[in-house]
C-alpha positions in Angstrom: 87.9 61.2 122.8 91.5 61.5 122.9 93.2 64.8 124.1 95.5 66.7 123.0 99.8 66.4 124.0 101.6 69.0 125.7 103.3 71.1 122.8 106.3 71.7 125.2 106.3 68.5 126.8 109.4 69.1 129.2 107.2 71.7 130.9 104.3 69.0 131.8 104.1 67.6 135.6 103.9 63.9 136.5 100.1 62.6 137.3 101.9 62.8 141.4 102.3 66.3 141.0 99.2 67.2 139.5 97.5 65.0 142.0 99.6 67.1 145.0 98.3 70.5 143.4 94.8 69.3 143.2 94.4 68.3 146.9 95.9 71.4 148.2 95.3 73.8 146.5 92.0 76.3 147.7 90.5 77.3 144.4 90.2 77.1 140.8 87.9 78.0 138.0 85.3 75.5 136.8 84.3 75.8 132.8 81.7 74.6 131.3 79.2 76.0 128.5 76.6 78.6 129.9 74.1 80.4 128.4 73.1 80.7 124.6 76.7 78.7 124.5 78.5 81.3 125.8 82.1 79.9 128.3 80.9 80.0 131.6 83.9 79.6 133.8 84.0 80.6 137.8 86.4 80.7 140.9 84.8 78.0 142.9 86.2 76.1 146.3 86.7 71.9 145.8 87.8 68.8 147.1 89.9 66.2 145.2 89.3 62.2 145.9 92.5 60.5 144.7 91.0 57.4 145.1 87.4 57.5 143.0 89.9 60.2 140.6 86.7 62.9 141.1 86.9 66.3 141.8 83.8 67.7 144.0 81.9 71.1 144.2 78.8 71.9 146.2 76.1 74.7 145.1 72.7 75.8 144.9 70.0 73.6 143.3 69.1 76.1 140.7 71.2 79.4 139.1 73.7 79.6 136.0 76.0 76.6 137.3 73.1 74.1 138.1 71.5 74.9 134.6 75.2 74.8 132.6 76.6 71.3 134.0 73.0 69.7 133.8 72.4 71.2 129.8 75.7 69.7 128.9 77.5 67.9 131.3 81.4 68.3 130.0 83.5 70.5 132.0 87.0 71.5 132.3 88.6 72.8 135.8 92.4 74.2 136.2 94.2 75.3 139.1 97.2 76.8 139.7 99.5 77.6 143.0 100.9 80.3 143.8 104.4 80.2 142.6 107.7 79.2 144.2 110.7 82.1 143.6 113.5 80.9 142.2 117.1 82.1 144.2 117.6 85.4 142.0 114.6 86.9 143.4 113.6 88.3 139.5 111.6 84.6 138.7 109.7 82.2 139.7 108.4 78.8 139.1 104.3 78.7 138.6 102.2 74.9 138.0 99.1 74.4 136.9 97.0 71.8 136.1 94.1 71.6 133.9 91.2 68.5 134.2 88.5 67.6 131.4 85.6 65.4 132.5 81.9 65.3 133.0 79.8 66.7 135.9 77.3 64.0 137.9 74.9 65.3 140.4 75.4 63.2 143.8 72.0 62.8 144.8 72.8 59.5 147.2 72.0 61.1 150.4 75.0 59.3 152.3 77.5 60.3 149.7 76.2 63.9 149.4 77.0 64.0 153.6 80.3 62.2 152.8 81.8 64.5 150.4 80.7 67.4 152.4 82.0 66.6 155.4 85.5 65.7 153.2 85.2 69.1 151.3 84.3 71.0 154.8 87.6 69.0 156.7 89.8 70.6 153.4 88.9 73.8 154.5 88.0 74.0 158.4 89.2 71.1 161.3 86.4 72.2 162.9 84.0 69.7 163.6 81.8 72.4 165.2 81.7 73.9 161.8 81.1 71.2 159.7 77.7 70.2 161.9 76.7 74.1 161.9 77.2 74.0 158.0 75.3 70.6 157.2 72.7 71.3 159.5 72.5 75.1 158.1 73.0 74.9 154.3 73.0 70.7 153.7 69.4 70.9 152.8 69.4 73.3 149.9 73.0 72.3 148.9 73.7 70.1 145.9 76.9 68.3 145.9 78.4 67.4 142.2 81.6 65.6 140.9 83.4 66.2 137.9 84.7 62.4 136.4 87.9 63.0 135.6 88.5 61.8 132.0 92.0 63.5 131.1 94.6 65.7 133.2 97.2 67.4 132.8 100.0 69.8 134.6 102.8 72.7 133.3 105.5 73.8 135.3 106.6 77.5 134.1 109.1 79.7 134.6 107.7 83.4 134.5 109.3 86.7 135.8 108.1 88.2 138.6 105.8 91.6 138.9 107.1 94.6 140.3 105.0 95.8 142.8 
């Protein structure tokens, strides 16, 4: 498959940047194709592996997602920050990043524990926690991983709302 360029190509963000955005950023909204192929996108909490280049979610074993991802496995995630004002107070500078690959259930119990206790550390230090939470929900939790196949990141200047 090859993917399509950036039309305005001095707005895209180097693979670093995108890679910075992805592991600290809180949320984004997972794609994929839903029912009677209808878009199925939804805000959804992750954790980014720089070094396997994966991108991993956990769920329930059965409902819309489960059903989507294991029908047709392609997906496509994006995430964006919050926005960094620019001096004259009016503007501010927004980047996002956008990732196409294919979903794999993790059904290897030690790298289901793994990535959970690496998605639980992005949001909570709390070791207390993270036992609580595996011992709690780890049994009816699937973890899954969307392959990275293509990314790709925008920097944009956009004015700011009035409030």
């Amino acid at each position: 498959m090859t993917f399509r360029l950036m039309i305005r190509a001095q707005q895209q963000l180097s693979d670093s940047d995108c890679s910075s955005i992805l592991k600290n950023e809180p949320r984004g909204v997972l794609s994929m194709l839903g029912d009677d192929d209808y878009p199925y996108g939804i805000p959804i909490n992750y954790y980014y592996d720089e070094e396997d280049g994966k991108l991993y979610f956990h769920g329930g074993k059965a409902g819309h997602k489960a059903d989507a991802f294991t029908r047709h496995p392609k997906a496509s995630f994006c995430v964006y920050d919050s926005g960094t004002p620019i001096d004259d107070g009016l503007r501010m500078t927004v980047r996002s990043v956008i990732v196409f690959g294919r979903i794999e259930i993790i059904n290897d119990q030690e790298k289901v524990l793994t990535a959970i206790r690496k998605f639980c550390l992005k949001y909570s230090g709390d070791d207390a926690y993270i036992v609580n939470k595996l011992e709690r929900s780890g049994p009816r939790m699937m973890m899954f991983a969307l392959v990275l196949e293509h990314m790709t990141g925008k920097s944009v200047v956009e004015r700011q709302m009035r409030r």
